[in-house]
C-alpha positions in Angstrom: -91.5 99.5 30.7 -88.3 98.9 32.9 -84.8 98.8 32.0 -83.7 95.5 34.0 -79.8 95.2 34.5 -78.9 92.0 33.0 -77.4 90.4 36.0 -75.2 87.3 34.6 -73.2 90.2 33.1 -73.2 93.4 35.2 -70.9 94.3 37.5 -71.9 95.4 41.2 -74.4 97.7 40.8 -74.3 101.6 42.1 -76.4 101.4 45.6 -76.7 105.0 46.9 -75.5 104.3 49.8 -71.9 102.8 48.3 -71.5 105.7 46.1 -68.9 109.1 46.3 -71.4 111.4 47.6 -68.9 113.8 46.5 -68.9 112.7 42.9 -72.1 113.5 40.5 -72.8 110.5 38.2 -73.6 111.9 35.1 -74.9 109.9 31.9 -74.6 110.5 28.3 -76.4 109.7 26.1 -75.4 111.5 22.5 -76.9 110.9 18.9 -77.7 112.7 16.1 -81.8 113.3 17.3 -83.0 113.7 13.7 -85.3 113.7 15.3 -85.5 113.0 19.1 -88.0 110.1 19.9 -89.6 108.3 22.6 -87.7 105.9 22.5 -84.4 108.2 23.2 -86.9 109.6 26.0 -87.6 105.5 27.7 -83.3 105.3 27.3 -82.5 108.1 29.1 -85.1 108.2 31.7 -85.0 104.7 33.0 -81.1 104.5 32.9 -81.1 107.4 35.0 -83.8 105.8 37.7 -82.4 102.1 37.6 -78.6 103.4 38.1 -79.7 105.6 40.4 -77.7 108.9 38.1 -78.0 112.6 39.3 -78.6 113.1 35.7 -78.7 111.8 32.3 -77.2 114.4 29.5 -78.2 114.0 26.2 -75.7 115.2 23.5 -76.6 116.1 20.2 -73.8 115.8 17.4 -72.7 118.6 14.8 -71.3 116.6 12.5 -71.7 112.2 13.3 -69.1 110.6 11.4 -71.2 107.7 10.8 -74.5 109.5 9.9 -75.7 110.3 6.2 -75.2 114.0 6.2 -77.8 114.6 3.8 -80.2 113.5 6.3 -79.3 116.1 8.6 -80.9 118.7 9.3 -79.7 121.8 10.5 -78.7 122.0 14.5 -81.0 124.6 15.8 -83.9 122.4 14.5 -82.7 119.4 16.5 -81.7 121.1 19.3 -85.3 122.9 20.0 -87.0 119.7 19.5 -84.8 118.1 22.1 -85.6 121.3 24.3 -89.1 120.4 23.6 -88.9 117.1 24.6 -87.4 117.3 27.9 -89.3 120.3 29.2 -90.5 119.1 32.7 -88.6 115.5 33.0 -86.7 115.6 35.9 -83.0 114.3 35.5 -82.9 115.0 32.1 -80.6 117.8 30.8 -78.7 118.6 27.0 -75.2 118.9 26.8 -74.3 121.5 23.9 -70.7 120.9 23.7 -70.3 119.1 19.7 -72.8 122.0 18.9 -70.7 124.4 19.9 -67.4 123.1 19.3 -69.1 122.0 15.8 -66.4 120.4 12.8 -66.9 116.2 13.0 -68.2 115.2 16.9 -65.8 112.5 18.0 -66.6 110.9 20.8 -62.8 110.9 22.2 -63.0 114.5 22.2 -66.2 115.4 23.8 -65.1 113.2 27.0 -61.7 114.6 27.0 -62.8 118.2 27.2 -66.1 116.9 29.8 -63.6 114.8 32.0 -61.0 118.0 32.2 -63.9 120.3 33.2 -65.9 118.1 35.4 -63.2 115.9 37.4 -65.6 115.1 40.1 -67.9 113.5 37.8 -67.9 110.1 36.5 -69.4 109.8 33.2 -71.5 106.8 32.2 -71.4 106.7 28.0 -75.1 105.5 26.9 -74.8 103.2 23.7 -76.5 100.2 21.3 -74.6 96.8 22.2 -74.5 96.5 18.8 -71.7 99.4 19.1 -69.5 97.6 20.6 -68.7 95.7 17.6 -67.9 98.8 16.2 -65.9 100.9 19.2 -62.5 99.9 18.2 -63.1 101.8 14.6 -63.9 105.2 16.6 -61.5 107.7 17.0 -59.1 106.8 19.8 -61.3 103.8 22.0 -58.7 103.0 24.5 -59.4 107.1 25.9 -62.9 106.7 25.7 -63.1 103.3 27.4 -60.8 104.8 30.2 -63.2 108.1 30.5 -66.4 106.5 31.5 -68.3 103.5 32.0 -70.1 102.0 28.6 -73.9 101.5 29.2 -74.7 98.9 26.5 -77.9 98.8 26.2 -79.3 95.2 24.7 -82.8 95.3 22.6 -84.5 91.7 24.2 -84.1 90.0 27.4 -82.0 87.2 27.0 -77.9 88.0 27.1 -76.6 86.9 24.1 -73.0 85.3 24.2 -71.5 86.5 21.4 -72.2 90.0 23.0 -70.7 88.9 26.3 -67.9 87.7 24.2 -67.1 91.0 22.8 -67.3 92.6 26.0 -64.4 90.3 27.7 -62.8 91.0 25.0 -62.9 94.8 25.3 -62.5 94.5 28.8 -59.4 92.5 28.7 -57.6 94.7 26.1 -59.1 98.2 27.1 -59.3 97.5 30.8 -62.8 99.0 29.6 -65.9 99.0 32.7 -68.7 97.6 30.5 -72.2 97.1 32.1 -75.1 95.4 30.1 -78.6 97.4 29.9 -81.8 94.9 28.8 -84.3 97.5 27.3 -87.7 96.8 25.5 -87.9 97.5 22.1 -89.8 100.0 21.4 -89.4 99.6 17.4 -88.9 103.3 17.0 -86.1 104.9 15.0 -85.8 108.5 13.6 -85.2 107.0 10.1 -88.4 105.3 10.3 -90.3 108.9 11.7 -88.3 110.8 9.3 -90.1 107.9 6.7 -93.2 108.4 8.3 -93.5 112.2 7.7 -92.2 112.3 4.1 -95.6 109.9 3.5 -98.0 112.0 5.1 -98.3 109.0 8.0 -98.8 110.2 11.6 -96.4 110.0 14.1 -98.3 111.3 16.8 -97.5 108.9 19.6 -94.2 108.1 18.5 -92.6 111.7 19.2 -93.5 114.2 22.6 -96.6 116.6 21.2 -94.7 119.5 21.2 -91.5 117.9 18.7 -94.4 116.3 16.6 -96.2 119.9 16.5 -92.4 121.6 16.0 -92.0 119.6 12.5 -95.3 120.2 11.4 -94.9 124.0 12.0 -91.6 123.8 9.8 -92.2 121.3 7.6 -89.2 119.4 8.5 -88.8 116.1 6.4 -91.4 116.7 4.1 -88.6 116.3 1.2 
């Protein structure tokens, strides 16, 4: 399953041979990963190989403003089972910086530190086209628009206006670099698997082996 750039809204697309070969191109893709899924796994790996990144990052959150915390479960948990579901995919890497920075992971924050440490990389921000409906209610969205290109990743193939709507919109007041992303959906949430295991249902399949072996040894989500 391919993740097709939606061409009617994207803007030119990175060709190798057009880009700063002295710049790394460096995606993000953060979430809470409670747990990590394949789905997370299709996002990442096909952004990276249709955009043509050196690497996509993903970025597990201490503390997500916008997630129940009592569904949380402590961070060394998710952070192994994201360890165990990258181990061998090439391009794919975890960024550790709201873990160790730790207190309430805004997104403003993470890109300003990333953006002073890293100034020859540009930073493409992986997230749900649904979120930009809701970017102007995060902490400080005119930075974060300015730090990186949004990936907005759309759940069918057929652009929607109302979404291409929002994103002149953003663009116009933010000056914001928005690309569309058309991705199947794969149906697969970690509310759903978090579901799943508190019913005794498999979810072999739906997680890498080793994550799906990982909450079974721990008995994570059982309650």
């Amino acid at each position: 399953m391919a993740i097709e750039l939606l061409t009617p809204f994207t803007k030119v697309e990175l060709e190798p041979e057009v880009k700063d070969k002295k710049r790394k191109q460096i995606g993000i893709l953060g979430g809470n990963f409670n747990p990590v899924h394949n789905a997370h796994l299709v996002v990442a790996d096909q952004v990276r190989q249709q955009l043509g990144l050196d690497q996509v990052l993903l970025m597990p959150e201490y503390q997500p403003p916008h997630v129940d915390k009592k569904e949380t479960i402590p961070e060394h948990h998710r952070l192994k089972m994201l360890e165990l579901a990258i181990d061998g995919i090439e391009g794919l890497a975890i960024e550790t910086i709201e873990l160790e920075r730790k207190g309430i992971s805004y997104t403003y924050d993470t890109m300003k530190i990333l953006t002073e440490q890293h100034p020859d990389t540009d930073y493409y921000f992986i997230m749900g086209a649904d979120s930009l409906f809701q970017i102007e209610t995060w902490h400080e969205p005119a930075v974060i628009m300015a730090d990186c290109v949004i990936l907005a990743a759309m759940r069918n193939h057929t652009p929607d206006d109302v979404f291409k709507k929002q994103m002149d919109y953003l663009e116009a007041k933010y000056h914001a670099d928005i690309r569309f992303l058309n991705i199947p959906d794969l149906a697969l949430s970690s509310s759903e698997i978090r579901h799943r295991v508190r019913e005794h249902q498999s979810i072999r399949f739906m997680v890498p082996e080793g994550v799906r072996e990982y909450i079974e040894e721990h008995q994570l989500y059982c309650r």
